[in-house]
PDB file of N, CA, C and O in Angstrom:
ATOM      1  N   UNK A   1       0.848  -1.181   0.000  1.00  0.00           N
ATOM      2  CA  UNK A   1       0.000   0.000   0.000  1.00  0.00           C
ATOM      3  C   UNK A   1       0.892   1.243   0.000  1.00  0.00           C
ATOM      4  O   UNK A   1       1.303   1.493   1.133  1.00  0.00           O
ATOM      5  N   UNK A   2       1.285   2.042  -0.885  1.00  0.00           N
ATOM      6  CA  UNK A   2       1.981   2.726  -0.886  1.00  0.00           C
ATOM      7  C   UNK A   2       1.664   4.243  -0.365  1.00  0.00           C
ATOM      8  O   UNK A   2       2.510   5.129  -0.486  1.00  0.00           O
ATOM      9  N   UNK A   3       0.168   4.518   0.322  1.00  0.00           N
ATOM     10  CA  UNK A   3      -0.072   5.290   0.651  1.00  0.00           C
ATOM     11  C   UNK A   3       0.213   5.695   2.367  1.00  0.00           C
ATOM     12  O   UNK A   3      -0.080   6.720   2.981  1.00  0.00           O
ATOM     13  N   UNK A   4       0.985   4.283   2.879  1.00  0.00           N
ATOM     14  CA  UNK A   4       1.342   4.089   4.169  1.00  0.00           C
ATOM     15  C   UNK A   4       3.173   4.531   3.970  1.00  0.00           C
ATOM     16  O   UNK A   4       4.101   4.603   4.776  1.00  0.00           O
ATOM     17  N   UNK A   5       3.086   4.706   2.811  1.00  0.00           N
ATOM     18  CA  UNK A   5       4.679   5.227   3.033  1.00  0.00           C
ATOM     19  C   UNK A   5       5.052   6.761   3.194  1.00  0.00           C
ATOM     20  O   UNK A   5       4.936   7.642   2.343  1.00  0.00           O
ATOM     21  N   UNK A   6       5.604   6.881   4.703  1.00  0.00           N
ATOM     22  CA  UNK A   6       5.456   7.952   4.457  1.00  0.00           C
ATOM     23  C   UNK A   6       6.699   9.318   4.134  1.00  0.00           C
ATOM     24  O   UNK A   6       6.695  10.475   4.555  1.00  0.00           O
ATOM     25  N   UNK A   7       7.593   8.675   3.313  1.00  0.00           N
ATOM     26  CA  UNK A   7       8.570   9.222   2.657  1.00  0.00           C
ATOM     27  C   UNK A   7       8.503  10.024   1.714  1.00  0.00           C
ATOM     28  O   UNK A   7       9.239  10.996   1.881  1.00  0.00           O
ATOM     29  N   UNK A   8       7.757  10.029   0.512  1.00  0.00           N
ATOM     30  CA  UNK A   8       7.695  11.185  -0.212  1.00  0.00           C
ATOM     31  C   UNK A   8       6.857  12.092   0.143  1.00  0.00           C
ATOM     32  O   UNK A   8       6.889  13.245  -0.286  1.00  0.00           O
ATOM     33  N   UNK A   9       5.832  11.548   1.157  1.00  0.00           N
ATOM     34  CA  UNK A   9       4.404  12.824   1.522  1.00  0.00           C
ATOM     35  C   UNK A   9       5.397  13.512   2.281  1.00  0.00           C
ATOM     36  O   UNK A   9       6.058  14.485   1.918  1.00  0.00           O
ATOM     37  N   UNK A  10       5.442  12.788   3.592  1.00  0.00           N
ATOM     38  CA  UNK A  10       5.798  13.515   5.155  1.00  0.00           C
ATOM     39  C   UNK A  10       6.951  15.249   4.453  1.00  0.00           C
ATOM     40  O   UNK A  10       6.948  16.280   5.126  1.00  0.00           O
ATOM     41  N   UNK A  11       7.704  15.156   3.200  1.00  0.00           N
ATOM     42  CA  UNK A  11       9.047  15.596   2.797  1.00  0.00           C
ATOM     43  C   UNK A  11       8.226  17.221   1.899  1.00  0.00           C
ATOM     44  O   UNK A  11       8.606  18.387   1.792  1.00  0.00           O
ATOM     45  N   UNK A  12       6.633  16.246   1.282  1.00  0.00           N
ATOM     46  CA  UNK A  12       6.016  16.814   0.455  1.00  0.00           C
ATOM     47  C   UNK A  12       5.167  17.993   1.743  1.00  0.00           C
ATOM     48  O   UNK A  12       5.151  19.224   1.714  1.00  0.00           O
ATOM     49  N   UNK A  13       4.542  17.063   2.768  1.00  0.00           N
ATOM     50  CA  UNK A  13       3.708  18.193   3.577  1.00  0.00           C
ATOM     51  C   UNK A  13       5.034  19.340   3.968  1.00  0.00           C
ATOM     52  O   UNK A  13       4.953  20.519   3.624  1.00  0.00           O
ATOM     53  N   UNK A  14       6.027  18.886   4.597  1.00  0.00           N
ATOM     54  CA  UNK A  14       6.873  19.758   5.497  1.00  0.00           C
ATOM     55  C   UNK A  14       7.469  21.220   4.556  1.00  0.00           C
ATOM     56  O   UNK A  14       7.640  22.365   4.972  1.00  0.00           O
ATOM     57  N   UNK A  15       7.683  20.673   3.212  1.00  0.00           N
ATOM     58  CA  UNK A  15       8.212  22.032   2.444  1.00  0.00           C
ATOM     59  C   UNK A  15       6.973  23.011   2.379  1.00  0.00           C
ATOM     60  O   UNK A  15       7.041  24.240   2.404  1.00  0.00           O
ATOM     61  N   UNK A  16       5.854  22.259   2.293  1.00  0.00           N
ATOM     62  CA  UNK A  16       4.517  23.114   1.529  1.00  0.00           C
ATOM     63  C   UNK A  16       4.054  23.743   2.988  1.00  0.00           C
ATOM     64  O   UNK A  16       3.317  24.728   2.951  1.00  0.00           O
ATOM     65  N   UNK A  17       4.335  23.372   3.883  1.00  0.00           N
ATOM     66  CA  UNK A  17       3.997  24.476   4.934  1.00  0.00           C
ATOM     67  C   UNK A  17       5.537  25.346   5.401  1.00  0.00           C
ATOM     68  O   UNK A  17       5.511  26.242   6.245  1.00  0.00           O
ATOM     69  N   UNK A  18       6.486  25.024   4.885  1.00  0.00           N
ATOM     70  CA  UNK A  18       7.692  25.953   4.994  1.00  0.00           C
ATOM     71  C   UNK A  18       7.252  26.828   3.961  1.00  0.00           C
ATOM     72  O   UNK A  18       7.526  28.022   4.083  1.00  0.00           O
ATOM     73  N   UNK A  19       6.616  26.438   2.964  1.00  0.00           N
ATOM     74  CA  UNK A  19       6.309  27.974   1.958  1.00  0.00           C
ATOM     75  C   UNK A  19       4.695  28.765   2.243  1.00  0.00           C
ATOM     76  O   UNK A  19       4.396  29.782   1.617  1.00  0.00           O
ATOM     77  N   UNK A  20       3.845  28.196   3.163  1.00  0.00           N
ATOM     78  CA  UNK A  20       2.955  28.776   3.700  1.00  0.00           C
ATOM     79  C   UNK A  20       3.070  29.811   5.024  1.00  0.00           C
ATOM     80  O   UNK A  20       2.213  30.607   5.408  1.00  0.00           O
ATOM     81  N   UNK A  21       4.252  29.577   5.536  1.00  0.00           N
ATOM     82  CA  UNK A  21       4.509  29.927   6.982  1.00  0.00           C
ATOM     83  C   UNK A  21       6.038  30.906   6.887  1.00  0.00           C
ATOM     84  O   UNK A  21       6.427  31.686   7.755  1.00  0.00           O
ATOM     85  N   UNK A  22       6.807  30.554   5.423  1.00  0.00           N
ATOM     86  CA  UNK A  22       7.922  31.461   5.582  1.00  0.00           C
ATOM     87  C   UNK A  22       8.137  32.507   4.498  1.00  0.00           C
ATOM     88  O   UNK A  22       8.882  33.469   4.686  1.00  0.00           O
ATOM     89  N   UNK A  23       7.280  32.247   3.026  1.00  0.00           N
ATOM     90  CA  UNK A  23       7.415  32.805   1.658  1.00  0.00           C
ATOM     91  C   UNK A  23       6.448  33.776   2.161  1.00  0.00           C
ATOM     92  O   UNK A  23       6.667  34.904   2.604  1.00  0.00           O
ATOM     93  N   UNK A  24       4.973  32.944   1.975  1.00  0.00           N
ATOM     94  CA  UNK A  24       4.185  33.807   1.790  1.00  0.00           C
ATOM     95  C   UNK A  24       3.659  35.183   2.253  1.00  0.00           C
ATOM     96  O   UNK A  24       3.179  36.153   1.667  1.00  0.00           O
ATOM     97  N   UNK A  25       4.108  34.704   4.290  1.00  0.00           N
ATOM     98  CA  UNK A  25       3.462  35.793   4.836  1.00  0.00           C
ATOM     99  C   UNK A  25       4.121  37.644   4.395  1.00  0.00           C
ATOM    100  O   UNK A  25       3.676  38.788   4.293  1.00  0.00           O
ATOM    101  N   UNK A  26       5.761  36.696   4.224  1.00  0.00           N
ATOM    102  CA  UNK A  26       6.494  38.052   3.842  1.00  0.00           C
ATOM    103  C   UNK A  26       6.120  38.552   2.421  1.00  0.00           C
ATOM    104  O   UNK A  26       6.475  39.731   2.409  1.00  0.00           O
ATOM    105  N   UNK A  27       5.615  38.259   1.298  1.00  0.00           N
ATOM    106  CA  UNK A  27       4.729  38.478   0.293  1.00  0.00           C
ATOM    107  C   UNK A  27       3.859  38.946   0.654  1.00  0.00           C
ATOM    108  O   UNK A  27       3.728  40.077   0.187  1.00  0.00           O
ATOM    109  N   UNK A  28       2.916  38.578   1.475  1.00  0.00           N
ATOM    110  CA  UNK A  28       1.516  39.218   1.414  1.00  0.00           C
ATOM    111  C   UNK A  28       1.694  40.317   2.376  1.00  0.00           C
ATOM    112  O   UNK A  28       0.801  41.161   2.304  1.00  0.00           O
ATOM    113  N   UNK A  29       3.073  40.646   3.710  1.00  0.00           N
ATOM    114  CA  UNK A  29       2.813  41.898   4.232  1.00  0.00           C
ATOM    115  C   UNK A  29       3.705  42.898   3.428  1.00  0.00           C
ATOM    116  O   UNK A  29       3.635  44.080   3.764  1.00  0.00           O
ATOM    117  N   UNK A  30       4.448  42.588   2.509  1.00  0.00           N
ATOM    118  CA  UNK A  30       4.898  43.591   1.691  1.00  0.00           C
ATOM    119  C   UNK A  30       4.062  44.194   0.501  1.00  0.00           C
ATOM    120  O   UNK A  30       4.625  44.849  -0.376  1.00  0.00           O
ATOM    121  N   UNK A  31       2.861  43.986   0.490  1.00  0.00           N
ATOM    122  CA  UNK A  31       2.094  44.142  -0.520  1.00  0.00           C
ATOM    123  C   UNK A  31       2.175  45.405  -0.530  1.00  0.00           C
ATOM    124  O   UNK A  31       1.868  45.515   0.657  1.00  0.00           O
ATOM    125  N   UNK A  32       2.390  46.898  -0.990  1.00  0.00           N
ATOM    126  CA  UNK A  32       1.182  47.903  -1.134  1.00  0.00           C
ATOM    127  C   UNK A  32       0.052  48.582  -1.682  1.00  0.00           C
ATOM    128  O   UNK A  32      -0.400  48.262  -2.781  1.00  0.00           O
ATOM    129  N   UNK A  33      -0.349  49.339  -1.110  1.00  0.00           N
ATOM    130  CA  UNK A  33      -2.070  49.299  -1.599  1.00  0.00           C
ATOM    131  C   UNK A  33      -1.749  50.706  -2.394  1.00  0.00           C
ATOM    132  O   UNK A  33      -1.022  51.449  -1.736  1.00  0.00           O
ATOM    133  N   UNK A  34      -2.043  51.085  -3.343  1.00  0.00           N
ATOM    134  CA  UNK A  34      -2.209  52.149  -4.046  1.00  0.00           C
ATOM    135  C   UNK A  34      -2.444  53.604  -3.496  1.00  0.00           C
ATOM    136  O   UNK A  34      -1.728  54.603  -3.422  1.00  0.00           O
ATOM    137  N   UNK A  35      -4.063  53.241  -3.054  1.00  0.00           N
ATOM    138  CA  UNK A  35      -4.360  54.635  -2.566  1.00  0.00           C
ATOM    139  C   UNK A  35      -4.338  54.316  -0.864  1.00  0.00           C
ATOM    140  O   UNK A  35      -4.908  53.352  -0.354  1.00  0.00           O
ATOM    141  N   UNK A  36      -3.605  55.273  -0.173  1.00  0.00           N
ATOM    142  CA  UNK A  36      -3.569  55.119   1.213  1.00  0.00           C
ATOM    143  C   UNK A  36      -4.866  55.450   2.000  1.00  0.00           C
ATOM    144  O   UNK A  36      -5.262  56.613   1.924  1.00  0.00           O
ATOM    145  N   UNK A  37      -5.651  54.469   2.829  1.00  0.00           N
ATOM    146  CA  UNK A  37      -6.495  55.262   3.446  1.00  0.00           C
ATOM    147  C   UNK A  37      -6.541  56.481   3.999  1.00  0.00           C
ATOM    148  O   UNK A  37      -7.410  57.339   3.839  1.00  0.00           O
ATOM    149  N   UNK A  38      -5.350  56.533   4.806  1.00  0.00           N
ATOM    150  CA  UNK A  38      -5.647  57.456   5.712  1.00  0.00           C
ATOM    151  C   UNK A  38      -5.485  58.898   5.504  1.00  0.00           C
ATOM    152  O   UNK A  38      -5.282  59.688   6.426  1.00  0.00           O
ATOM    153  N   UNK A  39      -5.553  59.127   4.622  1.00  0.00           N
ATOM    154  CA  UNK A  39      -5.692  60.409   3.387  1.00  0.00           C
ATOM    155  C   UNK A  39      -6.912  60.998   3.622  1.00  0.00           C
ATOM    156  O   UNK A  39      -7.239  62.100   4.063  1.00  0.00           O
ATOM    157  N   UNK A  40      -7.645  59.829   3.153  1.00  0.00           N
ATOM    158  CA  UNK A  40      -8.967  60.655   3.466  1.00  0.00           C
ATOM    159  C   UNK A  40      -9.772  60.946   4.787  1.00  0.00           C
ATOM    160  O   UNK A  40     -10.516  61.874   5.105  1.00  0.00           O
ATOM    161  N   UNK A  41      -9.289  59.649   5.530  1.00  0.00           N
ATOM    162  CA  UNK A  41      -9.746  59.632   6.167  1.00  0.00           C
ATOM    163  C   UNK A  41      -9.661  60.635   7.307  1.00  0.00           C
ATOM    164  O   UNK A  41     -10.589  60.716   8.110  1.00  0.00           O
ATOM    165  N   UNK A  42      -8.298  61.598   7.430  1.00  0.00           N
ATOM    166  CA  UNK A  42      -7.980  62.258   8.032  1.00  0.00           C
ATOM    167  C   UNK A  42      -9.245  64.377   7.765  1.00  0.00           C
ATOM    168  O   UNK A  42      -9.317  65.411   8.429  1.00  0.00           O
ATOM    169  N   UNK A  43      -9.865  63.891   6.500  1.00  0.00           N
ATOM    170  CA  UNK A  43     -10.303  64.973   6.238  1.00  0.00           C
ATOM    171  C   UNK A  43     -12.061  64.764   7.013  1.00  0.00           C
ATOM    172  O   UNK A  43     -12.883  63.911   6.680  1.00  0.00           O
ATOM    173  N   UNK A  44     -12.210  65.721   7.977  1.00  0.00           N
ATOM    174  CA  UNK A  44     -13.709  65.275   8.417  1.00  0.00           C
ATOM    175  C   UNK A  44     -14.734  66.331   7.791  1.00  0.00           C
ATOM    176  O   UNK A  44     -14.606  67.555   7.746  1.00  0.00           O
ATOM    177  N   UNK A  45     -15.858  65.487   7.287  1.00  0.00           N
ATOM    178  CA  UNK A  45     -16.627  65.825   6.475  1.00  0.00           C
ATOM    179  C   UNK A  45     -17.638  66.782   7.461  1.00  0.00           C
ATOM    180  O   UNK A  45     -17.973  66.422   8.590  1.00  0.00           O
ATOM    181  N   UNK A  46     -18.072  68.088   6.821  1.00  0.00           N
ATOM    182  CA  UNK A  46     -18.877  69.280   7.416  1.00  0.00           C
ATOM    183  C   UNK A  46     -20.255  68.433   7.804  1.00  0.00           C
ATOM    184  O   UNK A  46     -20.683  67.588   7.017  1.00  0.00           O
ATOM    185  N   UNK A  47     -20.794  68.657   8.822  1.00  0.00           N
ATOM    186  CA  UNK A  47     -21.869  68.313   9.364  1.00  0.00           C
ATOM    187  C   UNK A  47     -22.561  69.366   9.627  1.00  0.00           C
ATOM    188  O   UNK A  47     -22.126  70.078  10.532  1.00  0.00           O
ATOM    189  N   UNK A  48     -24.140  69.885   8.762  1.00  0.00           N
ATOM    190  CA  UNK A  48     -25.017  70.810   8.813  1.00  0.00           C
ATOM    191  C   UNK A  48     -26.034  70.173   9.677  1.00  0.00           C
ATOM    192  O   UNK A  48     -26.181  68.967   9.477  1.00  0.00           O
ATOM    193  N   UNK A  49     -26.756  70.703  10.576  1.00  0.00           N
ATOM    194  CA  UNK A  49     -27.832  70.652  11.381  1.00  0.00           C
ATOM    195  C   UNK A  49     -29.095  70.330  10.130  1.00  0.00           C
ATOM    196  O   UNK A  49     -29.110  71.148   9.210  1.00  0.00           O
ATOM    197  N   UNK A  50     -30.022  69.309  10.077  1.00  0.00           N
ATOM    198  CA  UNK A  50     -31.824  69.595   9.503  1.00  0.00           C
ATOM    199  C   UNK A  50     -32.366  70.199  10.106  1.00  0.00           C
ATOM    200  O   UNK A  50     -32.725  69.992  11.265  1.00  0.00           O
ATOM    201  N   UNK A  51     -32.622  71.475   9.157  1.00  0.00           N
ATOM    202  CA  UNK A  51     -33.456  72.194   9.563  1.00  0.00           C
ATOM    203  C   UNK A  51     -34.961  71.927   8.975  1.00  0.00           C
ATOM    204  O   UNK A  51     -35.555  72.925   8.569  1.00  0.00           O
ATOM    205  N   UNK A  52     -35.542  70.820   8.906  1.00  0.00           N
ATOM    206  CA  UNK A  52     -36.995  70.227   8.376  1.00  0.00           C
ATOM    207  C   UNK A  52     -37.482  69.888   9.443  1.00  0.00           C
ATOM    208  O   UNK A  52     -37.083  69.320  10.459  1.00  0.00           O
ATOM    209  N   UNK A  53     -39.149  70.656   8.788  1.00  0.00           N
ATOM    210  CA  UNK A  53     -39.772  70.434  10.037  1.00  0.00           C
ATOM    211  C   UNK A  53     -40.907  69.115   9.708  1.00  0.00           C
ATOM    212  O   UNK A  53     -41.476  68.765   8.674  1.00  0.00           O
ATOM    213  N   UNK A  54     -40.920  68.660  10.940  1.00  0.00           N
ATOM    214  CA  UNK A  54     -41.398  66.587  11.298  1.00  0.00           C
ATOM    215  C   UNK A  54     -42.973  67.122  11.290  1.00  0.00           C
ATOM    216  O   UNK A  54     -43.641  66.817  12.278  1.00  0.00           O
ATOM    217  N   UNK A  55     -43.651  67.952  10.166  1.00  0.00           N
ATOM    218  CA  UNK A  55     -44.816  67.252  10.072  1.00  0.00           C
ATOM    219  C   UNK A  55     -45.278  67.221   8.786  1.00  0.00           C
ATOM    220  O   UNK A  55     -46.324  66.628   8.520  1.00  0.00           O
TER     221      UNK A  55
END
């Protein structure tokens, strides 16, 4: 039963989580994003009082 051998998997799991746990994360936190949030977010938008009247 060659699925009890566990020489080519055990070799196969251990790299594929060395490239899940050591490639990728540094890939995905070096990403950058184009437009920076906090651009806008820093601008606060004018807030007018309703002046309508509830009937």
């Amino acid at each position: 039963m060659p699925q009890l051998n566990p020489s080519p998997w055990f070799a196969i799991l251990l790299f594929s989580w060395a490239v899940f746990l050591i490639i990728l994360p540094t890939k995905v936190m070096a990403h950058t994003f184009n437009n920076d949030p906090n651009q806008q977010a820093a601008m606060k938008p004018k807030l007018d009082p309703w002046n309508w009247p509830w009937h």
